[in-house]
C-alpha positions in Angstrom: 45.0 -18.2 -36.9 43.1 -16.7 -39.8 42.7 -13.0 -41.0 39.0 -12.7 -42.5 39.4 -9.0 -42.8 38.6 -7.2 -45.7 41.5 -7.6 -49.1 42.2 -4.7 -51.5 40.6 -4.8 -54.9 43.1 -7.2 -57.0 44.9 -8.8 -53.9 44.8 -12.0 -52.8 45.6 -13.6 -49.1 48.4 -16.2 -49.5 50.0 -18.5 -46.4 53.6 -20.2 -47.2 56.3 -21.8 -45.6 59.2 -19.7 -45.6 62.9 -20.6 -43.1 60.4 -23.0 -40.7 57.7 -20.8 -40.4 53.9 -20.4 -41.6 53.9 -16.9 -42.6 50.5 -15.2 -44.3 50.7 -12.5 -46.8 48.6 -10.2 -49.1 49.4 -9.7 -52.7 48.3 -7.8 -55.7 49.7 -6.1 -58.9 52.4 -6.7 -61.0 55.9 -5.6 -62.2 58.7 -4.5 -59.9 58.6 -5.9 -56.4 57.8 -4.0 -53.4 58.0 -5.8 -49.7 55.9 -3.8 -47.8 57.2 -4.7 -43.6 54.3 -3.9 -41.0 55.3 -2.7 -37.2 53.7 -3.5 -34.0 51.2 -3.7 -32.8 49.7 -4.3 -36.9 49.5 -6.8 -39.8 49.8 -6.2 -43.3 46.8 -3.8 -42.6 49.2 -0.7 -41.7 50.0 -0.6 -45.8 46.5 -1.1 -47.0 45.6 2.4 -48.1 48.6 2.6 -50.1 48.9 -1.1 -51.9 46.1 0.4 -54.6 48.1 2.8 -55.5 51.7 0.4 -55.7 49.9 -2.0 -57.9 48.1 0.6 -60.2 51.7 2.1 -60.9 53.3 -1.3 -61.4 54.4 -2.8 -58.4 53.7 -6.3 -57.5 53.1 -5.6 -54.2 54.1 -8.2 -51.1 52.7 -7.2 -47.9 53.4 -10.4 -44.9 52.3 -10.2 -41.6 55.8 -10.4 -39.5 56.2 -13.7 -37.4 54.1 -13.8 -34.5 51.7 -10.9 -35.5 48.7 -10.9 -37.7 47.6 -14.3 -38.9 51.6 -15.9 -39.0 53.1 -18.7 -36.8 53.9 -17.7 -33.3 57.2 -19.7 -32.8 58.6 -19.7 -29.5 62.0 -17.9 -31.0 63.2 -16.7 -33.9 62.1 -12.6 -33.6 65.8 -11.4 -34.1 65.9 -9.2 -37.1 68.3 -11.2 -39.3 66.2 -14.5 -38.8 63.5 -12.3 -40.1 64.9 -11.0 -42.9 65.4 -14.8 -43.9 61.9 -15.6 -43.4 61.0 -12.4 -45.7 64.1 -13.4 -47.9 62.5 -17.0 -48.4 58.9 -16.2 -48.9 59.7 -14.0 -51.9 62.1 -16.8 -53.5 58.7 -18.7 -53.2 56.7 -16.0 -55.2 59.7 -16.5 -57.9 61.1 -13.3 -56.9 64.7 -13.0 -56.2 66.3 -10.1 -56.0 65.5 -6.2 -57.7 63.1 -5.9 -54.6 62.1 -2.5 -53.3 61.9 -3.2 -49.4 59.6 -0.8 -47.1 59.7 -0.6 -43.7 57.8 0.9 -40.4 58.2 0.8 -37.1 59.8 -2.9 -36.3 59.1 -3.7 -39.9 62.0 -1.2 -40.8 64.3 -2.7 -38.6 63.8 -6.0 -40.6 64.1 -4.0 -43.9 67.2 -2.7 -42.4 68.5 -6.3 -41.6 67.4 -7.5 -45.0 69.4 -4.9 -47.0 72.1 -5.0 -44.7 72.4 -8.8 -45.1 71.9 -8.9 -48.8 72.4 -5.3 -50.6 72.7 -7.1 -54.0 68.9 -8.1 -53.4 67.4 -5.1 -52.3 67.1 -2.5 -55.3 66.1 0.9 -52.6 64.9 0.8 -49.2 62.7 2.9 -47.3 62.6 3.4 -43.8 59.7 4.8 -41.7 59.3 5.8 -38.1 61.7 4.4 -36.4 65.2 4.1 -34.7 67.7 1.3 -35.8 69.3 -0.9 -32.7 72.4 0.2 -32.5 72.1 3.2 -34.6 70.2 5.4 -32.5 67.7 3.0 -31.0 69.7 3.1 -27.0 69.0 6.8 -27.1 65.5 6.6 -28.0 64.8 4.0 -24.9 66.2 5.7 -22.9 64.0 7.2 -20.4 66.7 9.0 -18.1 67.2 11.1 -21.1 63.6 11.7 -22.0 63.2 8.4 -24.1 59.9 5.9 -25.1 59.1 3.8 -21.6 57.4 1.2 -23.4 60.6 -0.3 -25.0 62.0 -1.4 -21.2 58.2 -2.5 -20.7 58.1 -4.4 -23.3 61.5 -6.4 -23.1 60.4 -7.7 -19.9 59.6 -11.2 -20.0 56.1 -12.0 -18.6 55.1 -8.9 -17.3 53.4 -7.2 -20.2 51.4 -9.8 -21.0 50.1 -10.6 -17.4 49.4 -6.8 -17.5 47.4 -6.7 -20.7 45.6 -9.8 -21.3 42.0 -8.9 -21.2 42.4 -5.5 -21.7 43.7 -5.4 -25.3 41.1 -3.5 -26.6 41.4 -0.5 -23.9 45.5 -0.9 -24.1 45.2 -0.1 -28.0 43.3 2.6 -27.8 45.6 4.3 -25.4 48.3 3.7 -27.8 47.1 4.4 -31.6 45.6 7.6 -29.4 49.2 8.5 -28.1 51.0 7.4 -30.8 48.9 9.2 -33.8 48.3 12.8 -34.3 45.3 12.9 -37.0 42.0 12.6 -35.3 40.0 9.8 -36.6 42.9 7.5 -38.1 42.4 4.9 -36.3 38.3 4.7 -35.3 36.7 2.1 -32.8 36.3 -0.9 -35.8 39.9 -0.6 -37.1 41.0 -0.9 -33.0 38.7 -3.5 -32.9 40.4 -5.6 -35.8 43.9 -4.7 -34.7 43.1 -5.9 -31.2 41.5 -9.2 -32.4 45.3 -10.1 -33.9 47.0 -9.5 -30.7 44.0 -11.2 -28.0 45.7 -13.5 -25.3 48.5 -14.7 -23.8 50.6 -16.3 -26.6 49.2 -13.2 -28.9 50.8 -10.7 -26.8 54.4 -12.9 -25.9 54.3 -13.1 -30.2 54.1 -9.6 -30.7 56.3 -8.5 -27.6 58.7 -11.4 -28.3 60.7 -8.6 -31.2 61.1 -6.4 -28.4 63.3 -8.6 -26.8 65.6 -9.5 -29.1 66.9 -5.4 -29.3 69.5 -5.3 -27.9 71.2 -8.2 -29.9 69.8 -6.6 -33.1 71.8 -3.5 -31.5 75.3 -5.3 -31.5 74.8 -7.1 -34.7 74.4 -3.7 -36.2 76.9 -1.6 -34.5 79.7 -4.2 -35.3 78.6 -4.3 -38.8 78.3 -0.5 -38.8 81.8 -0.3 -36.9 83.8 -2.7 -39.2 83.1 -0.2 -42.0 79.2 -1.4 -43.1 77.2 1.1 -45.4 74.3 0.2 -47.7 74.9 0.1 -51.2 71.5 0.8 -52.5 69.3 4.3 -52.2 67.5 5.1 -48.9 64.4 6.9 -48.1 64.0 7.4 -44.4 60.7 9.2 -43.1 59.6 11.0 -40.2 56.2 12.4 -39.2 56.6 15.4 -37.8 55.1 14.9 -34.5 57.1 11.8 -34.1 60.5 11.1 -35.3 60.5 13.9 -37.5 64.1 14.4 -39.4 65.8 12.1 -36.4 66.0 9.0 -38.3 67.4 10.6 -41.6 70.2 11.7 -39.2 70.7 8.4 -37.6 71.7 7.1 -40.7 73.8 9.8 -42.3 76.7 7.7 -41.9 75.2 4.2 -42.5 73.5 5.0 -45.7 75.3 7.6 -48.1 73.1 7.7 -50.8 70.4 8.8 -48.0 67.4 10.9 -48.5 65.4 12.4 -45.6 61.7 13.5 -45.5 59.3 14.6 -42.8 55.5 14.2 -43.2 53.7 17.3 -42.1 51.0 16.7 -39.5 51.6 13.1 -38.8 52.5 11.1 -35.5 54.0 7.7 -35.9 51.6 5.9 -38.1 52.5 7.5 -40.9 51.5 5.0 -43.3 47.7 5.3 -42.2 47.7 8.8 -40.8 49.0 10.7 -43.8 49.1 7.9 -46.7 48.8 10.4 -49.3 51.3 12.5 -48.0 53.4 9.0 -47.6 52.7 8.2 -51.3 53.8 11.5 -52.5 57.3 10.7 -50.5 57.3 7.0 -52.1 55.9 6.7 -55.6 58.9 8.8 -56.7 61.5 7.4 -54.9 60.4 3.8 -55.9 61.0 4.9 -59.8 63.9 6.2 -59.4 66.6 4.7 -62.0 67.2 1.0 -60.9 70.7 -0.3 -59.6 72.2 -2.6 -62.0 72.4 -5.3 -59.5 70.1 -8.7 -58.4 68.0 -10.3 -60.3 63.5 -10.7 -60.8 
């Protein structure tokens, strides 16, 4: 696996070794971290109208493509959300960087952030959170389709079945979903599809990238009993809605999981905020990130 698509001016494409894994990686810029976590179906693409702007306000900006997605390893197991947070946990101890890290979520890339900071606050300076519903803290409801919830998480936990229906049709399956999914025209045109789809072509491809689906509902328990024995994060949390999407949901998910909590809703945008709205997004982040830092962890 290989990504020959196009880098930011200033960033480089990097592959390490990080808890067993060959993961790949874009970085650029220097200063404060920033761990920038991708969902699915997308690589460290989803972030790449805003790493410009992270690095030319001094971030050093790290932004992996997940296990199994983009050009990473596609190990048979391993997609749970705390084995992930390792493997994000252990390739920035190989970039030297060991703690004071701003981690940024979407999609399943925030349920990794969440795992991360909930696994490690004295590591993680602020988190952000975007489009999304945490297992076990508000994720059940949102799959559930008896009560109006997404169809494609059931869909997509089923072993085999999704990718026997979607191999070969990648292309037409993507389309259908950046078109459901998004609500700016023209976010995601025919050539980004086409790149997005070229990550996620075959079999093994599409058991990779469905394989985080089916670890939910043990991500939900892990979370719920950490959340029931009296868990909170620490550190400041940013948690974003678009507002044809989750809108203000999330924010509320976490109001008792995260009391130093602030909530935002991006006008106009579906779920891919990141690439819908990303100056809206930025106007949401660059603030937050400078906020005062947390005297705790270690660069």
């Amino acid at each position: 696996m290989s990504d020959e698509t196009p880098l930011p001016d200033g960033f480089e494409s990097i592959t390490v070794t990080a808890n067993g894994t060959r993961l790949h990686a874009v970085v650029g810029g220097s200063g404060a971290p920033v761990l920038l976590l991708h969902g699915w179906p997308q690589t460290w693409r989803a972030w790449r109208h805003l790493m410009p702007a992270l690095a030319a306000h001094g971030y050093r900006v790290v932004a992996p493509d997940l296990r199994g997605m983009g050009a990473s390893d596609r190990p048979p197991s391993g997609y749970d959300k705390d084995t992930q947070a390792e493997d994000m946990r252990e390739l920035l101890a190989q970039l030297g960087i060991h703690g004071g890290v701003r981690v940024v979520g979407h999609d399943i890339g925030g349920m990794v952030a969440f795992a991360y900071a909930r696994r490690h606050p004295e590591e993680v300076e602020l988190l952000v959170l975007a489009e999304l519903a945490v297992p076990g803290l508000g994720l059940e409801q949102a799959m559930d389709v008896a009560s109006g919830g997404l169809f494609h998480f059931g869909l997509f936990m089923t072993e085999e079945l999704p990718e026997l229906l979607l191999e070969g049709r990648e292309s037409d399956f993507l389309t259908w979903w950046f078109g459901w999914l998004s609500a700016v025209p023209g976010a995601f045109p025919p050539e980004e599809v086409a790149t997005v789809a070229s990550s996620y072509r075959g079999y093994e491809a599409l058991r990779a990238g469905f394989a985080h689906y089916r670890t939910l509902l043990e991500d939900g328990r892990v979370n719920r009993a950490w959340h029931e024995t009296g868990g909170t994060l620490p550190m400041p949390v940013l948690a974003i809605g678009g507002e044809h999407s989750t809108g203000a949901r999330l924010a509320d998910s976490l109001d008792t999981a995260a009391p130093h909590l602030t909530g935002a809703v991006i006008p106009g945008s579906g779920h891919f905020v990141p690439e819908e709205r990303p100056d809206a997004f930025a106007r949401e982040l660059l603030p937050f990130l400078s906020a005062p830092p947390r005297p705790t962890g270690r660069i």
